[in-house]
C-alpha positions as CSV (number, residue, x, y, z in Angstrom):
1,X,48.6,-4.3,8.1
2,X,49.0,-1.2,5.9
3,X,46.6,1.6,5.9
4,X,45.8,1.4,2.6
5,X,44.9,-2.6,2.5
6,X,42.7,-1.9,5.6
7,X,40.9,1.1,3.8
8,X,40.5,-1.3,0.6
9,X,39.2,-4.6,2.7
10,X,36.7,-2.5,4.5
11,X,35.1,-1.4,1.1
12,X,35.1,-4.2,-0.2
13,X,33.0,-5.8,2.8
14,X,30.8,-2.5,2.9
15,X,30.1,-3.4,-1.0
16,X,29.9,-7.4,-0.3
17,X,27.4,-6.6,2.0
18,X,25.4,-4.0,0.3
19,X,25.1,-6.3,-2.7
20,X,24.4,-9.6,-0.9
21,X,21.3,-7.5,0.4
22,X,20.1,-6.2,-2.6
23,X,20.3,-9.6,-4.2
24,X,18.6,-11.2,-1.0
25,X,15.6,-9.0,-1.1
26,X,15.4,-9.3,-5.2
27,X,15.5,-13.3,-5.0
28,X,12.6,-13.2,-2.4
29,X,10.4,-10.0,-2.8
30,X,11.0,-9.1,0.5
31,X,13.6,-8.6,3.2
32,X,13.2,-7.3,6.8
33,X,13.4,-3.6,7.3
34,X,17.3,-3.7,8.7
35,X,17.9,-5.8,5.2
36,X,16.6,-3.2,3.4
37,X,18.8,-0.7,4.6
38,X,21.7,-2.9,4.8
39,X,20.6,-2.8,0.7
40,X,20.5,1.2,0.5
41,X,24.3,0.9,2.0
42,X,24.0,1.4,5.7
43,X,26.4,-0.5,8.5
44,X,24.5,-3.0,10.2
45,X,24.7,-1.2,13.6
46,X,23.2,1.8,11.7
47,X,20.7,-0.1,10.1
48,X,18.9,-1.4,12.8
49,X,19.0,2.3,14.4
50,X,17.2,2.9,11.0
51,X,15.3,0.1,10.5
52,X,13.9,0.2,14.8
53,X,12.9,3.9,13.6
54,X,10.9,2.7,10.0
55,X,9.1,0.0,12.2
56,X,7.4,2.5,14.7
57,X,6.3,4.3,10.8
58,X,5.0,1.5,9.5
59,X,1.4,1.9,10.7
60,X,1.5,5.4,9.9
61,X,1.9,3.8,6.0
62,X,-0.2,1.2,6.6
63,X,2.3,-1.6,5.6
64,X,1.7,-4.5,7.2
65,X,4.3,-7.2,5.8
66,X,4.5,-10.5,5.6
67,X,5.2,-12.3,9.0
68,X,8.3,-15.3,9.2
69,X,10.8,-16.3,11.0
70,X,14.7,-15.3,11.1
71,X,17.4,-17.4,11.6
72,X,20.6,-16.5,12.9
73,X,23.4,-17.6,14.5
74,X,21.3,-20.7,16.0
75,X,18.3,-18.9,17.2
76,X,14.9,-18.2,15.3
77,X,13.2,-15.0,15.8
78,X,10.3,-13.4,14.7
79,X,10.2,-10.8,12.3
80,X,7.9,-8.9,9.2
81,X,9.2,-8.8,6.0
82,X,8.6,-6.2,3.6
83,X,8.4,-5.1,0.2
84,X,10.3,-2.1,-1.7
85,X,7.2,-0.5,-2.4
86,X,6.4,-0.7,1.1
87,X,9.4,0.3,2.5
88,X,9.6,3.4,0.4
89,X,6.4,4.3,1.9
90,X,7.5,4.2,5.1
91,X,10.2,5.9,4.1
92,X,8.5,9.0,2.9
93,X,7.1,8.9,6.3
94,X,10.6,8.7,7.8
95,X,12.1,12.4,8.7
96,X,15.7,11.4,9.8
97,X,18.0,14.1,11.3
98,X,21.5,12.4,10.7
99,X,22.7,13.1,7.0
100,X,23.8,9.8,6.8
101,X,20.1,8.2,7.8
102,X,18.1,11.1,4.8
103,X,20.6,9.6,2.5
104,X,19.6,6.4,3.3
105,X,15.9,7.4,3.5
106,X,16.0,8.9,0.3
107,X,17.9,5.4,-1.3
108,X,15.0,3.5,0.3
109,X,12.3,5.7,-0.6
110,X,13.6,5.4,-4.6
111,X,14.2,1.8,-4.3
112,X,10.1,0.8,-5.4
C-alpha cells in the first residue's frame, strides 16, 4: 500500500471515530468518560490513559454519573456515564503533563 493512502485511511478512521463519539454522547446525554475523550479526538489506547486519570477526579468534582452497563464484544461490564458538563468539571480538575492529554483536557473542559 502507498504511503499516502495509508496516511489518508488512518484520518479518515481517526475522524470516523471522533465523530461517531460525539454523535453517541449527543443522541444519549451521556457517554462514559473514555467516550468522551474518544469525542475530544484522542486514540482509544490514549483515551482510557485519560479517561482511568478523569475517573480518580471525579470525586474531587463531585460528579457522580449515571450507573449502566457496557457491552462489548460479548461481555457486559459495568460502567458510569457522564455528562459534558460533568466531564468538563472534572476536567478543570484534570492537570495533564502530556501536550497531547492538556489539548484534550482543554477540548473536554469546553465541550459543556
Amino acid at each position: 500500500m502507498m504511503h499516502s493512502n495509508r496516511t489518508r485511511r488512518a484520518t479518515l478512521k481517526a475522524r470516523t471515530r471522533t465523530s461517531r463519539a460525539a454523535a453517541k454522547i449527543r443522541r444519549n446525554g451521556t457517554g462514559t468518560l473514555a467516550a468522551h475523550c474518544i469525542a475530544a479526538g484522542l486514540a482509544p489506547k490514549e483515551a482510557r490513559t485519560v479517561a482511568s486519570s478523569l475517573r480518580k477526579n471525579a470525586s474531587k468534582a463531585a460528579a457522580t454519573g449515571v450507573e449502566g452497563i457496557s457491552y462489548t464484544k460479548g461481555r457486559a461490564r459495568h460502567c458510569t456515564r457522564y455528562t459534558p458538563a460533568e466531564v468538563a468539571a472534572i476536567a478543570v480538575i484534570y492537570r495533564p503533563r502530556k501536550p497531547a492529554y492538556r489539548t484534550a483536557a482543554a477540548r473536554l473542559a469546553l465541550a459543556a
